[in-house]
Backbone as XML, in Angstrom:
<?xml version="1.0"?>
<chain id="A" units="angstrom">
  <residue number="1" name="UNK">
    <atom name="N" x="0.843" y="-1.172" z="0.000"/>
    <atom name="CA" x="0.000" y="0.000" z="0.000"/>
    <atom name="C" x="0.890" y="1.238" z="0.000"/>
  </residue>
  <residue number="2" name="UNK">
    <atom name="N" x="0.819" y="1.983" z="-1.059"/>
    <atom name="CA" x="1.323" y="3.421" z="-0.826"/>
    <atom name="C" x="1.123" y="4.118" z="0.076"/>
  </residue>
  <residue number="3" name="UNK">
    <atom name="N" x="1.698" y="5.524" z="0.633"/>
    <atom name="CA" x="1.014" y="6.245" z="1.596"/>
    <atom name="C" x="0.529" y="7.456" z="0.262"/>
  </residue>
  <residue number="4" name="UNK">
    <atom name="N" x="0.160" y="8.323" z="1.375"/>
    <atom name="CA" x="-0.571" y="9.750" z="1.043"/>
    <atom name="C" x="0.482" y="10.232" z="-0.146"/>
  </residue>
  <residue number="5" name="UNK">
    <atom name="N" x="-0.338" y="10.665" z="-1.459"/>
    <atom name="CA" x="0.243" y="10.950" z="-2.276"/>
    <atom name="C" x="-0.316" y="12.676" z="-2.637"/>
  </residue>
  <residue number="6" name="UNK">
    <atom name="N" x="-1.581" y="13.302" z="-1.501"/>
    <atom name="CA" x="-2.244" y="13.875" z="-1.986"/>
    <atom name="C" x="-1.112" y="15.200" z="-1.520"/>
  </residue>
  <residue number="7" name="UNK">
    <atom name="N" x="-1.124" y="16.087" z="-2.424"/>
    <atom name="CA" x="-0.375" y="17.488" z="-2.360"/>
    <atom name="C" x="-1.229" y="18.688" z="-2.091"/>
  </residue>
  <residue number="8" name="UNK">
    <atom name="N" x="-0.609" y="19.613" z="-0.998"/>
    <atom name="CA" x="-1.541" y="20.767" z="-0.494"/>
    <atom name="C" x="-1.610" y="21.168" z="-1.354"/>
  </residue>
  <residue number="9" name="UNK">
    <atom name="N" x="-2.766" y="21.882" z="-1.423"/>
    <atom name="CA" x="-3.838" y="23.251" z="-2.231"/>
    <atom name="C" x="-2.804" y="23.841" z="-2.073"/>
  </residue>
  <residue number="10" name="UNK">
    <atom name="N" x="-3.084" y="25.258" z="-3.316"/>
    <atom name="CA" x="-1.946" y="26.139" z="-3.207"/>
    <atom name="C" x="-2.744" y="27.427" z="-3.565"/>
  </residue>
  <residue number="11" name="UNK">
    <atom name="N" x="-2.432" y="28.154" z="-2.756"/>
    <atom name="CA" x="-3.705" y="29.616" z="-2.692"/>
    <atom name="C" x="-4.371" y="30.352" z="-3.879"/>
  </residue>
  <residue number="12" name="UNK">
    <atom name="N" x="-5.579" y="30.439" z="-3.584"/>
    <atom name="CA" x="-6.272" y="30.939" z="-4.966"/>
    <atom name="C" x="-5.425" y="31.777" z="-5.965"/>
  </residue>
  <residue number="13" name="UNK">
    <atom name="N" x="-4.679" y="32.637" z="-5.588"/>
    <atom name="CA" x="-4.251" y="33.705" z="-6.138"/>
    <atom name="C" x="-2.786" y="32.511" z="-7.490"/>
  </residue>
  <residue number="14" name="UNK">
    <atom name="N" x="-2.812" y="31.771" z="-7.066"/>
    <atom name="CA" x="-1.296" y="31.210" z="-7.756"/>
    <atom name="C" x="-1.970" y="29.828" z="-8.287"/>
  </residue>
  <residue number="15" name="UNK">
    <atom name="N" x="-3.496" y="30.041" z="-7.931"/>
    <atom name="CA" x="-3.910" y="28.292" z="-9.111"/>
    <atom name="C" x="-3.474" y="28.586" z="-10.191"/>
  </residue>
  <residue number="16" name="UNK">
    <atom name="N" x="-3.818" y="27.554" z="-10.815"/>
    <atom name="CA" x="-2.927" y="27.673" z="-12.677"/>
    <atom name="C" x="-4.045" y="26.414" z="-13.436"/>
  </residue>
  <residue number="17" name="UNK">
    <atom name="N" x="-4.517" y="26.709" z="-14.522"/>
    <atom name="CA" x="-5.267" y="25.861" z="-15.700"/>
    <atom name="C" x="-3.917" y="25.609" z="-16.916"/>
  </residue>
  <residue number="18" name="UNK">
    <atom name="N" x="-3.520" y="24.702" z="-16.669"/>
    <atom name="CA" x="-2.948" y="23.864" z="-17.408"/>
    <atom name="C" x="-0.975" y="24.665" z="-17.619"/>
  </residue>
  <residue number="19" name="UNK">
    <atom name="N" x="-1.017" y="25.010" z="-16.571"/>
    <atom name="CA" x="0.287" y="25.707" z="-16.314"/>
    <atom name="C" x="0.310" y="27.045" z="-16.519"/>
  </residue>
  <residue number="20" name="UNK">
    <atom name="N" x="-1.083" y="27.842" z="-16.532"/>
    <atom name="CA" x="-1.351" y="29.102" z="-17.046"/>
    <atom name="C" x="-1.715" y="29.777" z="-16.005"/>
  </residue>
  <residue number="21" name="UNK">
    <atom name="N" x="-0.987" y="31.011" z="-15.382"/>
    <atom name="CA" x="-1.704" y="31.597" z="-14.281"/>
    <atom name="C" x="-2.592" y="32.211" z="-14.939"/>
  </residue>
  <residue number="22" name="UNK">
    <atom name="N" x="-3.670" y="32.355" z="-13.606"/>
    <atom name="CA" x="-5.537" y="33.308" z="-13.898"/>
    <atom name="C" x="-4.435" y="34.348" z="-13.728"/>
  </residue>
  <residue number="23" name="UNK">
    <atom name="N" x="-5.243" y="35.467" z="-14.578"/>
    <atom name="CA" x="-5.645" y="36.978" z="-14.531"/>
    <atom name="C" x="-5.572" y="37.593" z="-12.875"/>
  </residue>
  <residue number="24" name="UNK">
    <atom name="N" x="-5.064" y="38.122" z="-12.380"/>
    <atom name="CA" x="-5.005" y="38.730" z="-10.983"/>
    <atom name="C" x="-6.285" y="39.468" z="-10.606"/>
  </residue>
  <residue number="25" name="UNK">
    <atom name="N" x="-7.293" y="39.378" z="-9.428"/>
    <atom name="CA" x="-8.104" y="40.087" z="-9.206"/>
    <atom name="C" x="-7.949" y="41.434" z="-9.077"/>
  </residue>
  <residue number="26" name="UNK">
    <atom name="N" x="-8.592" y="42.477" z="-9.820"/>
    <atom name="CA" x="-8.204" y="44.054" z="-9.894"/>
    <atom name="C" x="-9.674" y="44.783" z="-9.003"/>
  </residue>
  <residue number="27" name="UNK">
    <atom name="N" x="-8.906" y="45.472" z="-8.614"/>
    <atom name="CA" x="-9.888" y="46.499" z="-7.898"/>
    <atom name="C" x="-10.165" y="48.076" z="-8.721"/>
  </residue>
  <residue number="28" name="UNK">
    <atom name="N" x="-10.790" y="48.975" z="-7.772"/>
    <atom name="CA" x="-10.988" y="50.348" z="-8.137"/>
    <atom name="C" x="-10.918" y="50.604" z="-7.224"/>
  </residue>
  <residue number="29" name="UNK">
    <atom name="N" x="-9.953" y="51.729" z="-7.113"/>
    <atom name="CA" x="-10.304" y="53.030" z="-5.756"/>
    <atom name="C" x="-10.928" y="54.331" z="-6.407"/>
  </residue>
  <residue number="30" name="UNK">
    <atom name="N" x="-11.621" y="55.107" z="-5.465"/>
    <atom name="CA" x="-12.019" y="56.607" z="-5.839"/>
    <atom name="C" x="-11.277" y="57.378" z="-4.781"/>
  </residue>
  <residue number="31" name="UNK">
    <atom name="N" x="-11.103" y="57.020" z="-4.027"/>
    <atom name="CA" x="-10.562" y="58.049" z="-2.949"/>
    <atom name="C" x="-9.092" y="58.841" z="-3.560"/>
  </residue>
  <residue number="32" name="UNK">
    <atom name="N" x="-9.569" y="60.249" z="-3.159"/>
    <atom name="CA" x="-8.395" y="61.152" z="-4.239"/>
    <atom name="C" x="-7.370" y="60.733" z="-3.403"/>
  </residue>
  <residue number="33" name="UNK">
    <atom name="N" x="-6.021" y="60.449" z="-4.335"/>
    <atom name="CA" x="-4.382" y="60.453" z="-3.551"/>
    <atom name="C" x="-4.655" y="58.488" z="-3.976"/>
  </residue>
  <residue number="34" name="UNK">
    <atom name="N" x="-5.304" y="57.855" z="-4.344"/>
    <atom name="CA" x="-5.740" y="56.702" z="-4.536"/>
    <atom name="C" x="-6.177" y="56.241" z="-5.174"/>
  </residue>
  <residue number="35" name="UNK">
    <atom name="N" x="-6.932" y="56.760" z="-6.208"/>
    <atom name="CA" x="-7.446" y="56.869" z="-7.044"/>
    <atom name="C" x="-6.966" y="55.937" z="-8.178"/>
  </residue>
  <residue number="36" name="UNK">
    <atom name="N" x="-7.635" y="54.475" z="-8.840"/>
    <atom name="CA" x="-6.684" y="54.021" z="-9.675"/>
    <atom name="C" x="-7.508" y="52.503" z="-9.699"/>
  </residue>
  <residue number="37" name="UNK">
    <atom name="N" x="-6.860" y="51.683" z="-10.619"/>
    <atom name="CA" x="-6.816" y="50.132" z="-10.607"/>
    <atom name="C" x="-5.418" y="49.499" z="-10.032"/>
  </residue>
  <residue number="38" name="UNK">
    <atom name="N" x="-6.070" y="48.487" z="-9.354"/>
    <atom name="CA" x="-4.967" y="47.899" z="-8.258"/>
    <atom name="C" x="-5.572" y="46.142" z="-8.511"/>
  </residue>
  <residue number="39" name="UNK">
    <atom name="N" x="-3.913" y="45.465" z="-8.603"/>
    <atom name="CA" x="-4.266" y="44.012" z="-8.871"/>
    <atom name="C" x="-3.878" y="43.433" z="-7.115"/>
  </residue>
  <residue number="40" name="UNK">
    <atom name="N" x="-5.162" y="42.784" z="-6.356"/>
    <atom name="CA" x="-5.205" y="42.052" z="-5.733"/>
    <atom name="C" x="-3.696" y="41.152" z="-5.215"/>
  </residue>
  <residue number="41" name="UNK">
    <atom name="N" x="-2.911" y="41.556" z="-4.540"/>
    <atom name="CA" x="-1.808" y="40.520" z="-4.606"/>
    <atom name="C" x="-1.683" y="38.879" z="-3.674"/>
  </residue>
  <residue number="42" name="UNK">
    <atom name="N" x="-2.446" y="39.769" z="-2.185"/>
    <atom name="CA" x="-3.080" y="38.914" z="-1.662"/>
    <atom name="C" x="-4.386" y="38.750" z="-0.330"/>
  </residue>
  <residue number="43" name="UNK">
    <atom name="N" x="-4.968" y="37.725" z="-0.214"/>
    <atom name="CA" x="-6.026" y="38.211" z="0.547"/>
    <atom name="C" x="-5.368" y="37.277" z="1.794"/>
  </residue>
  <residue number="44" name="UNK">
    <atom name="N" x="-5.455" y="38.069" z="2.995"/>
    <atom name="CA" x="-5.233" y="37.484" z="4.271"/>
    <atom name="C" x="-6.016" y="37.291" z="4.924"/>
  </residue>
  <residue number="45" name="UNK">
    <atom name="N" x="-5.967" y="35.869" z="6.024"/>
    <atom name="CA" x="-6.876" y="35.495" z="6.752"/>
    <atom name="C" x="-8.029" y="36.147" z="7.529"/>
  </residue>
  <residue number="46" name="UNK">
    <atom name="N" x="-7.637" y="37.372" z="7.991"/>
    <atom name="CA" x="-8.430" y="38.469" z="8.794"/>
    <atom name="C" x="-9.212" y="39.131" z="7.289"/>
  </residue>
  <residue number="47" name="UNK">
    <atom name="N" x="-9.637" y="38.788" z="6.203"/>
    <atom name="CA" x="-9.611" y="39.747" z="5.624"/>
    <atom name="C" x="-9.137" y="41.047" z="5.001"/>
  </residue>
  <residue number="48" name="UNK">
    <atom name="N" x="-8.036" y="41.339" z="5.155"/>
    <atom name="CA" x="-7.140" y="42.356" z="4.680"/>
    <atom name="C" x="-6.630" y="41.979" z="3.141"/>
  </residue>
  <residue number="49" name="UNK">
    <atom name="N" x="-6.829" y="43.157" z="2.670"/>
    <atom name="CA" x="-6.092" y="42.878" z="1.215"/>
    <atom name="C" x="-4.649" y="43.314" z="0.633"/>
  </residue>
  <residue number="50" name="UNK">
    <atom name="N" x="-3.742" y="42.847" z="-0.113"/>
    <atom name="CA" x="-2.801" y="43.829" z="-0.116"/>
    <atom name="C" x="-2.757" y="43.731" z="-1.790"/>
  </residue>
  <residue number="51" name="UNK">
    <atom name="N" x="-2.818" y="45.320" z="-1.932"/>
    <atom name="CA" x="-2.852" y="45.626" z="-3.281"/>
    <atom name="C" x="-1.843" y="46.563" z="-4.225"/>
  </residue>
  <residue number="52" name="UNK">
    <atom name="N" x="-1.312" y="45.991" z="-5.225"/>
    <atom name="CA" x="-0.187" y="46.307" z="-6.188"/>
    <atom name="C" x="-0.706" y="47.424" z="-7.515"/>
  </residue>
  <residue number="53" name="UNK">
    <atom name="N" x="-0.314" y="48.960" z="-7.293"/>
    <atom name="CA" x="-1.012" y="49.394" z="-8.001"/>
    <atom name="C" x="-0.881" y="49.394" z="-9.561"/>
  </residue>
  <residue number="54" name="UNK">
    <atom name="N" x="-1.590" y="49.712" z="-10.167"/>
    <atom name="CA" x="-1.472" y="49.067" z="-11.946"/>
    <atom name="C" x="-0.523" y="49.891" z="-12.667"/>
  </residue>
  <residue number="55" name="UNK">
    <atom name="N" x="0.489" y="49.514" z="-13.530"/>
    <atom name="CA" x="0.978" y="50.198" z="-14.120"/>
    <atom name="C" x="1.079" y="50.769" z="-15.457"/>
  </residue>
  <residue number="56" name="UNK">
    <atom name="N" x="1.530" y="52.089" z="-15.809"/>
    <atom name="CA" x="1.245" y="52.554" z="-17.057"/>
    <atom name="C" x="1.091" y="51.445" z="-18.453"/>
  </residue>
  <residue number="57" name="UNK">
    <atom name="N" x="2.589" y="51.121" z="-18.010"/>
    <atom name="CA" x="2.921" y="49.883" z="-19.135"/>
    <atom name="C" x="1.410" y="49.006" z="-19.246"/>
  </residue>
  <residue number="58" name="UNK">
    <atom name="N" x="0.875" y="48.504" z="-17.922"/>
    <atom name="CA" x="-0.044" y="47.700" z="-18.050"/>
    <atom name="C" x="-1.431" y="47.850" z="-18.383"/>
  </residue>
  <residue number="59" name="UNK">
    <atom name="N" x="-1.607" y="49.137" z="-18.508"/>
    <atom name="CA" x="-2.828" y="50.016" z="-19.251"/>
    <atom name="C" x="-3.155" y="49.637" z="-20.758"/>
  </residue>
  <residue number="60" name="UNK">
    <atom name="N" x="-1.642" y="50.273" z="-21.118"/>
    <atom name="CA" x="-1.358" y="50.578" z="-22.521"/>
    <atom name="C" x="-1.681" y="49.249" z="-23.032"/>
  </residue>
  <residue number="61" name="UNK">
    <atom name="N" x="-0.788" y="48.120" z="-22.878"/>
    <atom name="CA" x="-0.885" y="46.580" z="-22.797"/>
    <atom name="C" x="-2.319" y="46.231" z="-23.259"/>
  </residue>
  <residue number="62" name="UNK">
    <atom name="N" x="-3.379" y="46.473" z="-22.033"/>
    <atom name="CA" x="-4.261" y="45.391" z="-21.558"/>
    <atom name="C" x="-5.281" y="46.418" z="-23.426"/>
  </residue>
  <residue number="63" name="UNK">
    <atom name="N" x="-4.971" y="47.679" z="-23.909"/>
    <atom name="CA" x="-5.708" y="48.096" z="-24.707"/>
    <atom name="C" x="-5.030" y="48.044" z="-26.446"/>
  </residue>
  <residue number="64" name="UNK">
    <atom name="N" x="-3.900" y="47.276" z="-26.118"/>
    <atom name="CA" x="-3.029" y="47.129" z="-27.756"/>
    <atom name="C" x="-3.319" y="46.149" z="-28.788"/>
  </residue>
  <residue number="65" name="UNK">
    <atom name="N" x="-4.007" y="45.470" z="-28.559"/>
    <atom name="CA" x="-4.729" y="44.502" z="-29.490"/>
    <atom name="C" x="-5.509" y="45.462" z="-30.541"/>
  </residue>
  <residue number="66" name="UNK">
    <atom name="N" x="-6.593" y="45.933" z="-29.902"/>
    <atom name="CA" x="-7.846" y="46.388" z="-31.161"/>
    <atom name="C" x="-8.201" y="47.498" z="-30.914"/>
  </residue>
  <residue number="67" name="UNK">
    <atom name="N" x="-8.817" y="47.830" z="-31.598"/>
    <atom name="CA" x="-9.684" y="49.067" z="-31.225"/>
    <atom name="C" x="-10.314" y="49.785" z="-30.299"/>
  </residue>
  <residue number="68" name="UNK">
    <atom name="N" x="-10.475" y="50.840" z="-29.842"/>
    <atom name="CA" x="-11.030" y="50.709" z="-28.442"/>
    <atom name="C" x="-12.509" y="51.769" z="-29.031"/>
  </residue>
  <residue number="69" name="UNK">
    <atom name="N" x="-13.547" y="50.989" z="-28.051"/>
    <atom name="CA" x="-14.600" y="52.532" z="-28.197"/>
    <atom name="C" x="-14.372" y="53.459" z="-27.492"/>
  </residue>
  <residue number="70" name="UNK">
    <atom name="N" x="-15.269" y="54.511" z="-28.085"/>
    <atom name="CA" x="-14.952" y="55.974" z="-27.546"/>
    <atom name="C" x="-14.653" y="55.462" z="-25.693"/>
  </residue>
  <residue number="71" name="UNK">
    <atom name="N" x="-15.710" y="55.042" z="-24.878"/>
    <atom name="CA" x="-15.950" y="55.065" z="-23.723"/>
    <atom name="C" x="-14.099" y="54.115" z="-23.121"/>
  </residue>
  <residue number="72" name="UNK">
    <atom name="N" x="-14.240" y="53.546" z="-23.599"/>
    <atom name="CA" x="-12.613" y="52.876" z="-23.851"/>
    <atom name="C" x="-11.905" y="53.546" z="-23.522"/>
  </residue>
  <residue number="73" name="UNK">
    <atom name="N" x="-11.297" y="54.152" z="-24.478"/>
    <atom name="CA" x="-10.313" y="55.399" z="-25.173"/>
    <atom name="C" x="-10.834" y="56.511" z="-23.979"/>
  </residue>
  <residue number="74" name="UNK">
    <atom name="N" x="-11.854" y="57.003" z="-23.775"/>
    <atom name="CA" x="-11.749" y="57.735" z="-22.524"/>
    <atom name="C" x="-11.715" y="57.263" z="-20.879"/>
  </residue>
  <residue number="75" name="UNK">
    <atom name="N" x="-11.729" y="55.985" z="-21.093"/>
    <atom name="CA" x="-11.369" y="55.261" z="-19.166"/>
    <atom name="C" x="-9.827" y="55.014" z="-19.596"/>
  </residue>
  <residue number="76" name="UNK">
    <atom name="N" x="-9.464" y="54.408" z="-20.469"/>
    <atom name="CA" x="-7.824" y="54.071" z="-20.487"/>
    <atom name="C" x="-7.050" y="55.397" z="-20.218"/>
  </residue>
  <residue number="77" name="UNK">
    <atom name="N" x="-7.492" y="56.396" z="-20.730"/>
    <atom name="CA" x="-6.709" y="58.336" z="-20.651"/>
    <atom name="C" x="-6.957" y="58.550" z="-18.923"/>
  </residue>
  <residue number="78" name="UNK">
    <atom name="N" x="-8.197" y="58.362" z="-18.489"/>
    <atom name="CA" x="-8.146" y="58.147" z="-17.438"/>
    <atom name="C" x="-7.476" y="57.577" z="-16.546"/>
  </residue>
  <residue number="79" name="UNK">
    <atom name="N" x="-7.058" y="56.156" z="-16.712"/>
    <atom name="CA" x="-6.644" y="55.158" z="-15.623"/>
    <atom name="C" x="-4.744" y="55.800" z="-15.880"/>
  </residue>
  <residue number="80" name="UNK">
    <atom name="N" x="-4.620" y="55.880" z="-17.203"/>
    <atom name="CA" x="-3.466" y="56.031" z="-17.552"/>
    <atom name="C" x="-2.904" y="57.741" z="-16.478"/>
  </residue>
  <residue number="81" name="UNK">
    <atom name="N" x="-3.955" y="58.991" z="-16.289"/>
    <atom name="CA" x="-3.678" y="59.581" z="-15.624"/>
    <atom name="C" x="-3.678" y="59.014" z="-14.008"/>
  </residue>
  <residue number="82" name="UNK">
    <atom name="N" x="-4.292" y="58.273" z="-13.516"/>
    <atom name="CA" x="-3.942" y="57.652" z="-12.589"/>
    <atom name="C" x="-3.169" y="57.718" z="-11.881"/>
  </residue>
  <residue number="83" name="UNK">
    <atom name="N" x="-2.291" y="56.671" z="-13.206"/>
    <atom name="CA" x="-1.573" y="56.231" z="-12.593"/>
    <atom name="C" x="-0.210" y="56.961" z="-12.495"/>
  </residue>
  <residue number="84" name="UNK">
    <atom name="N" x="-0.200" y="57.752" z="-13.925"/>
    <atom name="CA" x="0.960" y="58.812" z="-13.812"/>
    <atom name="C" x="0.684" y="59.696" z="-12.057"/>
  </residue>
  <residue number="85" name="UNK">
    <atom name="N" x="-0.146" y="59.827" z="-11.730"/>
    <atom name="CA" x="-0.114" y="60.491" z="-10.607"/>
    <atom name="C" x="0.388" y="60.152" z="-9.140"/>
  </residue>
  <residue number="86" name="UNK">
    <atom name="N" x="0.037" y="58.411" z="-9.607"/>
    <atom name="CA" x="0.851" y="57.925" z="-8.006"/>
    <atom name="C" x="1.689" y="57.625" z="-8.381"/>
  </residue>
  <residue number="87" name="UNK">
    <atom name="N" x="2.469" y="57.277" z="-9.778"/>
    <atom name="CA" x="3.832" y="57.523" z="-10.072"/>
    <atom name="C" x="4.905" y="58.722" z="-9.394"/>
  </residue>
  <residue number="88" name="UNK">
    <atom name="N" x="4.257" y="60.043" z="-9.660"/>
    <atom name="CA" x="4.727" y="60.952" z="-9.299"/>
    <atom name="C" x="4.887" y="61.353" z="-7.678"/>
  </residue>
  <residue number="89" name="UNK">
    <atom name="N" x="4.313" y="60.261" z="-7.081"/>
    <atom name="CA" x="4.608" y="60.652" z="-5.842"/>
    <atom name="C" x="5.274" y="60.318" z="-5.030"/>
  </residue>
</chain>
């Protein structure tokens, strides 16, 4: 008889479909000085989140494929000021 072959779970944030990490959970803040999209890095037991804020590069990125609509093209100018702003600080 073999023993236990079974291997711990490994936290939501780092599952993988077929060796592919998921997409990171992203948030929104409004609060001015904060203001922005932020990818989820991790969620702790008490509930606390700790969050990695989005970067320019990753704006530009997530909109370089196709076309964007107007409403598009005006949240990306947006997020993109963002983020230049907590850059700058």
């Amino acid at each position: 008889m073999r023993g236990n072959t079974t291997r711990p779970m490994r936290a939501a944030r780092d599952a993988t479909i077929d060796d592919l990490k998921e997409a990171p959970m992203k948030v929104t803040l409004t609060e001015p000085g904060l203001a922005g999209s932020y990818d989820v890095v991790e969620q702790r037991n008490d509930g606390t989140l700790v969050l990695r804020p989005e970067t320019s590069d990753e704006v530009i990125e997530q909109f370089s494929d196709r076309v964007l609509t107007a409403e598009e093209f005006v949240g990306s100018l947006e997020r993109l000021h963002a983020v230049k702003l907590r850059e700058e600080q």
